[in-house]
C-alpha positions in Angstrom: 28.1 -37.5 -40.8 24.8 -36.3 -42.7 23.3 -34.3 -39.5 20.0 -32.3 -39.7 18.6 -30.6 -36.9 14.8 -31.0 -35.9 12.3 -28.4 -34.7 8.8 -28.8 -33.9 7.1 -25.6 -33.1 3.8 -23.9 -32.9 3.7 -20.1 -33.5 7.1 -19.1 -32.9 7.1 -16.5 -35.6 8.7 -14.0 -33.4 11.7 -16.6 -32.6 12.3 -18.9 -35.7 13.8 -17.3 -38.2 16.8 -16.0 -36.1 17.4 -19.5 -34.9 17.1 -21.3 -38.5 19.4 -18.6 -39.8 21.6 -19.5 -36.8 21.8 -23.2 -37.6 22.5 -22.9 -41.4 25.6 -20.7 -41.1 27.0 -24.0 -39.2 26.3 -25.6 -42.5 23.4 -27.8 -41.0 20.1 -29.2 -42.2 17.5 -28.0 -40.6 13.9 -29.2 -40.6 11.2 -27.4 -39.3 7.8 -29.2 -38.7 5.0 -26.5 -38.4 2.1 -27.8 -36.0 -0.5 -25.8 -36.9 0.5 -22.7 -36.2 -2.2 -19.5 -36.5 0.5 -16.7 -37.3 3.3 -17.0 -39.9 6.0 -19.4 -38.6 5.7 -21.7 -41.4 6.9 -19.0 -44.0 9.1 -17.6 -41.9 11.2 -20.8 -41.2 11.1 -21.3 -45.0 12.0 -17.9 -46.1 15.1 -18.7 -43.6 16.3 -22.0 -44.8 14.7 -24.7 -43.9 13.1 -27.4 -45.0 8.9 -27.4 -43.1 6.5 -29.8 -43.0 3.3 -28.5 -42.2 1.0 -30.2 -40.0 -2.6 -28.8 -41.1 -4.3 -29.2 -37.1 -2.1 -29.1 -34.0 -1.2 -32.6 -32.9 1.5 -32.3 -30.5 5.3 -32.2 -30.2 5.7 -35.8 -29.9 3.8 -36.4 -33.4 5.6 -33.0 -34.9 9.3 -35.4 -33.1 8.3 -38.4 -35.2 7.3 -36.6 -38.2 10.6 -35.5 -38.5 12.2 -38.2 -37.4 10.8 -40.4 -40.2 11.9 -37.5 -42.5 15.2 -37.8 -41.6 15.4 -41.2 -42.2 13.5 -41.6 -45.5 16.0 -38.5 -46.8 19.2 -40.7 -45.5 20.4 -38.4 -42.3 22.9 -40.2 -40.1 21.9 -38.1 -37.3 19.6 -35.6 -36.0 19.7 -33.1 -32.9 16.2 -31.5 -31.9 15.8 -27.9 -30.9 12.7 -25.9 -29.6 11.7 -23.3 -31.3 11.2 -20.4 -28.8 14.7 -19.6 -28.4 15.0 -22.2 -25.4 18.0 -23.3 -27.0 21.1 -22.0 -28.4 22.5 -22.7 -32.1 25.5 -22.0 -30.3 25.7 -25.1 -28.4 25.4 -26.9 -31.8 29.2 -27.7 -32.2 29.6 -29.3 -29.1 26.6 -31.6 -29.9 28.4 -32.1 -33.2 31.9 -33.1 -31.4 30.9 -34.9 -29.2 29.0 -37.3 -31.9 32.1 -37.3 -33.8 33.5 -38.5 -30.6 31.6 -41.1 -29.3 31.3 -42.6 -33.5 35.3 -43.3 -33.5 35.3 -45.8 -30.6 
């Protein structure tokens, strides 16, 4: 299952890169849509892995979501988990999301 993981964020420069680095040793996509940020998140998350869509003004998590969202899709992902940026959540807990997709897909 084609599986990318989605991460809106707004000047996480001190957390991102650690995360994005995190996610890619699991051998995941990960797609990082910049929302204006002021500092240097955007280079940061590239210089790390991912792939970043930069949103020139801030316009919100939901619009960052469905940026990504229709990124995913138009590149052909089956599936796609989304993680803050701030280091609210754990690339760690990325496996289990990944089982349990594998799971519920075989029934």
């Amino acid at each position: 299952m084609k599986t990318c993981v989605i991460i809106p964020t707004y000047n996480e420069a001190k957390t991102i890169g650690e995360l994005i680095r995190q996610i890619c040793s699991q051998e995941l996509d990960v797609v990082v849509i910049d929302d204006g940020s002021a500092d240097n998140t955007r280079q940061i998350a590239q210089d790390s892995g991912a792939t970043v869509l930069r949103n020139q003004t801030n316009e919100g998590k939901g619009a960052s979501l469905i940026r990504g969202f229709n990124y995913a899709l138009n590149k052909g992902f089956d599936a796609v988990i989304t993680m803050d940026g701030d280091g609210q959540h754990e690339a760690s807990d990325l496996p289990y999301f990944m089982r349990l997709a594998k799971y519920s897909n075989s029934g």
